[in-house]
Backbone as JSON Lines, residues from 0, in Angstrom:
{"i":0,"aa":"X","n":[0.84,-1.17,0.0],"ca":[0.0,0.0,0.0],"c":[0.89,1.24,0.0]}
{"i":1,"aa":"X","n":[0.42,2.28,-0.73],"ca":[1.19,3.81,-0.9],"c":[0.29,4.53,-0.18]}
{"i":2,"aa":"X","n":[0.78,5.49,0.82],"ca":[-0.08,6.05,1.57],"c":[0.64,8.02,0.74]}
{"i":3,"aa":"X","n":[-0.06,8.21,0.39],"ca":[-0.06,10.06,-0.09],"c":[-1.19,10.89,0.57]}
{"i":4,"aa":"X","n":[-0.29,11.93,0.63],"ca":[-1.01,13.3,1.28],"c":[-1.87,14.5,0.25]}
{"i":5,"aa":"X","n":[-3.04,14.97,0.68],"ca":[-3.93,15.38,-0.24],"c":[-4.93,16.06,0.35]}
{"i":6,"aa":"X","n":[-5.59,17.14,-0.18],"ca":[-6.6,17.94,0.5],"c":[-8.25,17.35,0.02]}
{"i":7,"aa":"X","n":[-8.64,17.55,0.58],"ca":[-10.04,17.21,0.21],"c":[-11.07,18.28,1.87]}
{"i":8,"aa":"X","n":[-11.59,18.91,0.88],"ca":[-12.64,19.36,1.42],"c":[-11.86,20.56,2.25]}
{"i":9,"aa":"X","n":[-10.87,21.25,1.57],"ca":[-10.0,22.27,2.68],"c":[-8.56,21.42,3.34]}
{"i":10,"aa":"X","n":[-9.12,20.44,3.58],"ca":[-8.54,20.01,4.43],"c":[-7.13,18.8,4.11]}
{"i":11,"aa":"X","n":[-6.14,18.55,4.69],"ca":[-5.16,17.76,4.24],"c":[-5.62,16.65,5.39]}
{"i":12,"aa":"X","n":[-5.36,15.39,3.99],"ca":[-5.9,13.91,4.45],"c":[-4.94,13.11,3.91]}
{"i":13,"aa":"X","n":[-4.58,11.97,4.41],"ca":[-3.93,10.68,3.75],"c":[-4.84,9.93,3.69]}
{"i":14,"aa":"X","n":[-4.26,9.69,2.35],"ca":[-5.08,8.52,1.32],"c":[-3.96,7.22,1.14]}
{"i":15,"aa":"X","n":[-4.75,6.23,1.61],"ca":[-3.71,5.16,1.17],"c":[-4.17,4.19,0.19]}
{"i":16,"aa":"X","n":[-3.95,3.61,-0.93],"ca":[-4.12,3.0,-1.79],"c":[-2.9,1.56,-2.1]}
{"i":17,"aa":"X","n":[-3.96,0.75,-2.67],"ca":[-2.85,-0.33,-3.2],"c":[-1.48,0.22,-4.34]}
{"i":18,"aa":"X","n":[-0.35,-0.64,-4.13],"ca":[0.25,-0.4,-5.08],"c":[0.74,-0.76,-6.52]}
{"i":19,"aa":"X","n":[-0.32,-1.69,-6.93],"ca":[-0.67,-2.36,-8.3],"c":[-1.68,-2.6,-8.5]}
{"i":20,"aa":"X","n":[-2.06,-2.51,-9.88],"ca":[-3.59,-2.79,-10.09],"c":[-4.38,-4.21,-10.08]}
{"i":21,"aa":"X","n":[-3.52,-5.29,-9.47],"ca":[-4.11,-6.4,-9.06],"c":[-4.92,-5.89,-7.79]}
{"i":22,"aa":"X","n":[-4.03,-5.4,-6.86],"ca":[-4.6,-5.48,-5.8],"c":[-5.73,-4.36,-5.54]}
{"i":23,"aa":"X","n":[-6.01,-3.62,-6.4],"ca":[-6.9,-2.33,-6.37],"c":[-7.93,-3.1,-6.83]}
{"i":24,"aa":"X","n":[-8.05,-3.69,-7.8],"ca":[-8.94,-4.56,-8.64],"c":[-9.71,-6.04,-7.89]}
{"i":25,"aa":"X","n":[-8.44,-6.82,-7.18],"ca":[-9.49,-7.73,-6.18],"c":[-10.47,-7.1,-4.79]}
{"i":26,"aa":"X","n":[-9.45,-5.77,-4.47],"ca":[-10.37,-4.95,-3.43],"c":[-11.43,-4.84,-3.85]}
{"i":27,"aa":"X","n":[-11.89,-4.15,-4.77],"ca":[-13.26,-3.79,-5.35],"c":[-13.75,-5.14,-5.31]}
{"i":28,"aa":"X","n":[-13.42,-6.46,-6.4],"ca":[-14.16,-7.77,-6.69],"c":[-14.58,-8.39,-5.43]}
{"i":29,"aa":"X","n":[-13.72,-7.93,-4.36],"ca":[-14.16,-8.61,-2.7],"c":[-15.51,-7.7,-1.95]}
{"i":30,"aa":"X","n":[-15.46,-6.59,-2.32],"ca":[-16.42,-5.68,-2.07],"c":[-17.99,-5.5,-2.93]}
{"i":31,"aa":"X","n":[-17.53,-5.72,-4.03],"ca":[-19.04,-5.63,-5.0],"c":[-19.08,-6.48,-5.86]}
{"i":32,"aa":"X","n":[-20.6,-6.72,-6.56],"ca":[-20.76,-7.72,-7.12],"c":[-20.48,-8.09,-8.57]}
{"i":33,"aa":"X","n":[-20.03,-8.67,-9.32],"ca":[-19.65,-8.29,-10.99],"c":[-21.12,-7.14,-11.56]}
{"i":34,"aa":"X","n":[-22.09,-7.84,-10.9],"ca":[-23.31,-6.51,-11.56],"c":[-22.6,-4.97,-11.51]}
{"i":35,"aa":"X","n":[-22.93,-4.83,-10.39],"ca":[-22.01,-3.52,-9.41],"c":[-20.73,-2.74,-10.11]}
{"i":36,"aa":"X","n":[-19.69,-4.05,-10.47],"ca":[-18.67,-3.7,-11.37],"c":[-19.53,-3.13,-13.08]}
{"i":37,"aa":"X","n":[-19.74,-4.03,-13.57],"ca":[-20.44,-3.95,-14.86],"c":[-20.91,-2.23,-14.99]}
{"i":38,"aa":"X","n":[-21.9,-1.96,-13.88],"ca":[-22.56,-1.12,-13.95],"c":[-21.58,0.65,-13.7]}
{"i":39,"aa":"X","n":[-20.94,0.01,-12.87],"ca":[-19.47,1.24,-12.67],"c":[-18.99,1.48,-13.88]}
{"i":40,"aa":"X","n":[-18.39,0.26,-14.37],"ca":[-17.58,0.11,-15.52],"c":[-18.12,0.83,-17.14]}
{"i":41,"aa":"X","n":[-19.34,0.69,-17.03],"ca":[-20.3,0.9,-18.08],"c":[-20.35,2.68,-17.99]}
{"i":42,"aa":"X","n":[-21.09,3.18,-16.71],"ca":[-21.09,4.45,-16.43],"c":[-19.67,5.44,-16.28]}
{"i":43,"aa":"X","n":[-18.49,4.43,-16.29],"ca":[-17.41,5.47,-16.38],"c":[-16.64,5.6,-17.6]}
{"i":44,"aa":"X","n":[-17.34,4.73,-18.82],"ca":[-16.43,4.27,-20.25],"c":[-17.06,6.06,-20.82]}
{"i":45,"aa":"X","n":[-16.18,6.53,-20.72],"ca":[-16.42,7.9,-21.8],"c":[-16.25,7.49,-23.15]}
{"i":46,"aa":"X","n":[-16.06,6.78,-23.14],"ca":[-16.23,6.39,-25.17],"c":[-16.95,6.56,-25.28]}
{"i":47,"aa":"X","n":[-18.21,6.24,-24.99],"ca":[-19.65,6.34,-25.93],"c":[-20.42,7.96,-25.27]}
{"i":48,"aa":"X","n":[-19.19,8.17,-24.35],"ca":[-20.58,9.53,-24.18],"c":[-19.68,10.93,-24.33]}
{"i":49,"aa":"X","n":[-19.85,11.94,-24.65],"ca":[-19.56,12.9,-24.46],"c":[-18.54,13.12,-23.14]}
{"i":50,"aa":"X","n":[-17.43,14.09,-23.21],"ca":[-16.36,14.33,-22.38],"c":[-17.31,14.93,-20.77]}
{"i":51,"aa":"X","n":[-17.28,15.02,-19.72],"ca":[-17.76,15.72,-18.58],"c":[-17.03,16.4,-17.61]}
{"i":52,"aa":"X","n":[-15.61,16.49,-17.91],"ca":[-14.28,16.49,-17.48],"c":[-13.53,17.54,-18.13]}
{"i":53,"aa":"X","n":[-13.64,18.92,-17.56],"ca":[-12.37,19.89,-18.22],"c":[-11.03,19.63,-18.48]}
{"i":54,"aa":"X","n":[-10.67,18.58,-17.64],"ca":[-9.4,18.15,-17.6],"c":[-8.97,16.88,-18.03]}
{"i":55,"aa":"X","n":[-8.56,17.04,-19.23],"ca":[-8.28,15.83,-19.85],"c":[-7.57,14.43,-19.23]}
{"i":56,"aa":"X","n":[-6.57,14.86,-18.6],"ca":[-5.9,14.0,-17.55],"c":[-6.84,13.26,-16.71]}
{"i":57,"aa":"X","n":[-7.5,14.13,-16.12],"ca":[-8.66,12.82,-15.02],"c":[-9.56,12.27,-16.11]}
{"i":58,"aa":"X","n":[-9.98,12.62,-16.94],"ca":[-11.01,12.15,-18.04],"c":[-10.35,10.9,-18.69]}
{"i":59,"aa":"X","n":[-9.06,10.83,-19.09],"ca":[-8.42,9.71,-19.36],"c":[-7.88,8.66,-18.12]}
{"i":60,"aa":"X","n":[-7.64,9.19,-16.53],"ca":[-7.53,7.99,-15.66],"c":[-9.15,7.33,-15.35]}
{"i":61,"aa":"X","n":[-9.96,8.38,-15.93],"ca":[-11.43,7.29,-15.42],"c":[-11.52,6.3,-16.72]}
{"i":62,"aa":"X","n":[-11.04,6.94,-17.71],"ca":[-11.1,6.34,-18.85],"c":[-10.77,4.83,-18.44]}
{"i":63,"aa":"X","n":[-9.18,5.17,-18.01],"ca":[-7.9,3.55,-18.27],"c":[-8.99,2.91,-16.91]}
{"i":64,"aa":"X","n":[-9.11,3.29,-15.94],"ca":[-10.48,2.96,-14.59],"c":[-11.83,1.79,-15.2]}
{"i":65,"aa":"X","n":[-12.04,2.48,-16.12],"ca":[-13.39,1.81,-16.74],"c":[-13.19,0.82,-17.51]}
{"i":66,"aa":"X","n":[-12.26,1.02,-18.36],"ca":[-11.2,-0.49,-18.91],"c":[-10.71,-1.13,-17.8]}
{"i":67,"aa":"X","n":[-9.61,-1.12,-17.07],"ca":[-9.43,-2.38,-16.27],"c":[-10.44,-2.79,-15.92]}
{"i":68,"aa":"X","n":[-11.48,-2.17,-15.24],"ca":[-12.45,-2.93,-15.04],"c":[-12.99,-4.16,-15.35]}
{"i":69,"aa":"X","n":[-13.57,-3.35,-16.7],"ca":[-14.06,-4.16,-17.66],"c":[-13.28,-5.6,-18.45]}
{"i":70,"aa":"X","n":[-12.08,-4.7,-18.24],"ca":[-10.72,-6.17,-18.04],"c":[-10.95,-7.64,-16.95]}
{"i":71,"aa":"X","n":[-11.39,-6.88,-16.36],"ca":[-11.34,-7.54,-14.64],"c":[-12.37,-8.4,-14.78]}
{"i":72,"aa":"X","n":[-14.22,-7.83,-15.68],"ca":[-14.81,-8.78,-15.74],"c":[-15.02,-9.7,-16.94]}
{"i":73,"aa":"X","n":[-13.38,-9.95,-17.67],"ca":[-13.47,-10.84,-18.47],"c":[-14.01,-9.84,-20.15]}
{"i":74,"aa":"X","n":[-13.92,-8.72,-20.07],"ca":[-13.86,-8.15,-21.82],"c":[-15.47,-7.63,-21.76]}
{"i":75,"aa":"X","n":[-15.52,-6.55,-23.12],"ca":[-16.83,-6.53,-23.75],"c":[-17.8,-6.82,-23.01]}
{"i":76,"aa":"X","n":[-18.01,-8.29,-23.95],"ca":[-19.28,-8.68,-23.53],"c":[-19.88,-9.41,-22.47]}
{"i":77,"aa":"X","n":[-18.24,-9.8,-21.44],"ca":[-19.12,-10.56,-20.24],"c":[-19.11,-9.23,-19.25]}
{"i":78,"aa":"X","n":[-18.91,-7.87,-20.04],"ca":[-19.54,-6.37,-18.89],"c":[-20.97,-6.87,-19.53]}
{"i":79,"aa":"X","n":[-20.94,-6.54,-20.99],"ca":[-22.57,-6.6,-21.45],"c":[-23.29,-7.06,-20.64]}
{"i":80,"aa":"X","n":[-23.18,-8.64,-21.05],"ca":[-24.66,-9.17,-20.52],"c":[-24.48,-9.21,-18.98]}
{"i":81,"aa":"X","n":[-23.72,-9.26,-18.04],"ca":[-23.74,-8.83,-16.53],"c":[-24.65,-7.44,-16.38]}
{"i":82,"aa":"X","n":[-24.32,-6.54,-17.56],"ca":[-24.99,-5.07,-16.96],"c":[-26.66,-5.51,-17.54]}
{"i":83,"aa":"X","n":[-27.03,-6.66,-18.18],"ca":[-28.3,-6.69,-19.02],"c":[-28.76,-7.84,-17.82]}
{"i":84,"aa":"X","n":[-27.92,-8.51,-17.42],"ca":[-28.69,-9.36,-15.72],"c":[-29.19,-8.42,-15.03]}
{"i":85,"aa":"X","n":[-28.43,-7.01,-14.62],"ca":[-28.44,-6.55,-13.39],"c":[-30.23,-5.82,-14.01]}
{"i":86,"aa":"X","n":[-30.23,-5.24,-15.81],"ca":[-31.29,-4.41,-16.05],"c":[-32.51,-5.32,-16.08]}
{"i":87,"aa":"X","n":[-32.31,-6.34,-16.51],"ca":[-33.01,-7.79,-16.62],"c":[-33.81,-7.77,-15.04]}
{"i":88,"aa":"X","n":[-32.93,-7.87,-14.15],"ca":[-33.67,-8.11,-13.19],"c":[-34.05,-6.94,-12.14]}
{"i":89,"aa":"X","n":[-34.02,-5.79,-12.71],"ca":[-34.95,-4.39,-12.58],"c":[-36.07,-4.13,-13.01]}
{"i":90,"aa":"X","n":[-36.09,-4.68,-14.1],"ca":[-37.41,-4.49,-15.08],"c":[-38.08,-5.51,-14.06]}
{"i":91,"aa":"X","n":[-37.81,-6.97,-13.34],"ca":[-38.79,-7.81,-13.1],"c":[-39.38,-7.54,-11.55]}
{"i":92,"aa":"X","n":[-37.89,-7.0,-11.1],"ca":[-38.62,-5.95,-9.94],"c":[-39.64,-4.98,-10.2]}
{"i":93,"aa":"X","n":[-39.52,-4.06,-10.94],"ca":[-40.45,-3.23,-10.95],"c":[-42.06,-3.75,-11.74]}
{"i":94,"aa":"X","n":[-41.84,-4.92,-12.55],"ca":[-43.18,-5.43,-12.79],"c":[-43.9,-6.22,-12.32]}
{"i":95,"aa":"X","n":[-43.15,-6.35,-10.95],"ca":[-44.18,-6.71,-9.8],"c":[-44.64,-5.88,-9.02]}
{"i":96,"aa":"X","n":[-44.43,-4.74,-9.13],"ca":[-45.17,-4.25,-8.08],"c":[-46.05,-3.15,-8.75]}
């Protein structure tokens, strides 16, 4: 773990983080569910949407962010149909009630 110093909110905080992207990547997979991932992964791919980010630099680490991810759950299409389970079984929630 790399522990760095950083302001947030005014204020100076340490942030500690893993120091390779294995271990950043099983943290999350131990914490949430591939849906969860899928659905992160999906909402942070700026490819398909318009820039939201003045700053190109963070716009491209959410970028490389949304790829490993999507790395993580096996490519493409096993984000696809994980994010079409998670919508799949929204729609059947909500048409029960």
């Amino acid at each position: 773990m790399k522990t760095y110093q950083t302001t947030i909110d005014g204020r100076r905080r340490r942030v500690t983080v893993p120091e390779n992207d294995d271990a950043m990547l099983d943290a999350i997979a131990a914490e949430l569910s591939p849906q969860a991932v899928a659905v992160i992964a999906t909402r942070s791919n700026r490819s398909r949407q318009p820039t939201i980010c003045r700053d190109l630099d963070v716009e491209r680490q959410v970028q490389w962010f949304a790829e490993r991810l999507i790395e993580r759950l096996g490519g493409k299409q096993a984000c696809a149909r994980l994010l079409k389970e998670e919508l799949d079984g929204q729609i059947r929630q909500y048409a029960r009630h």
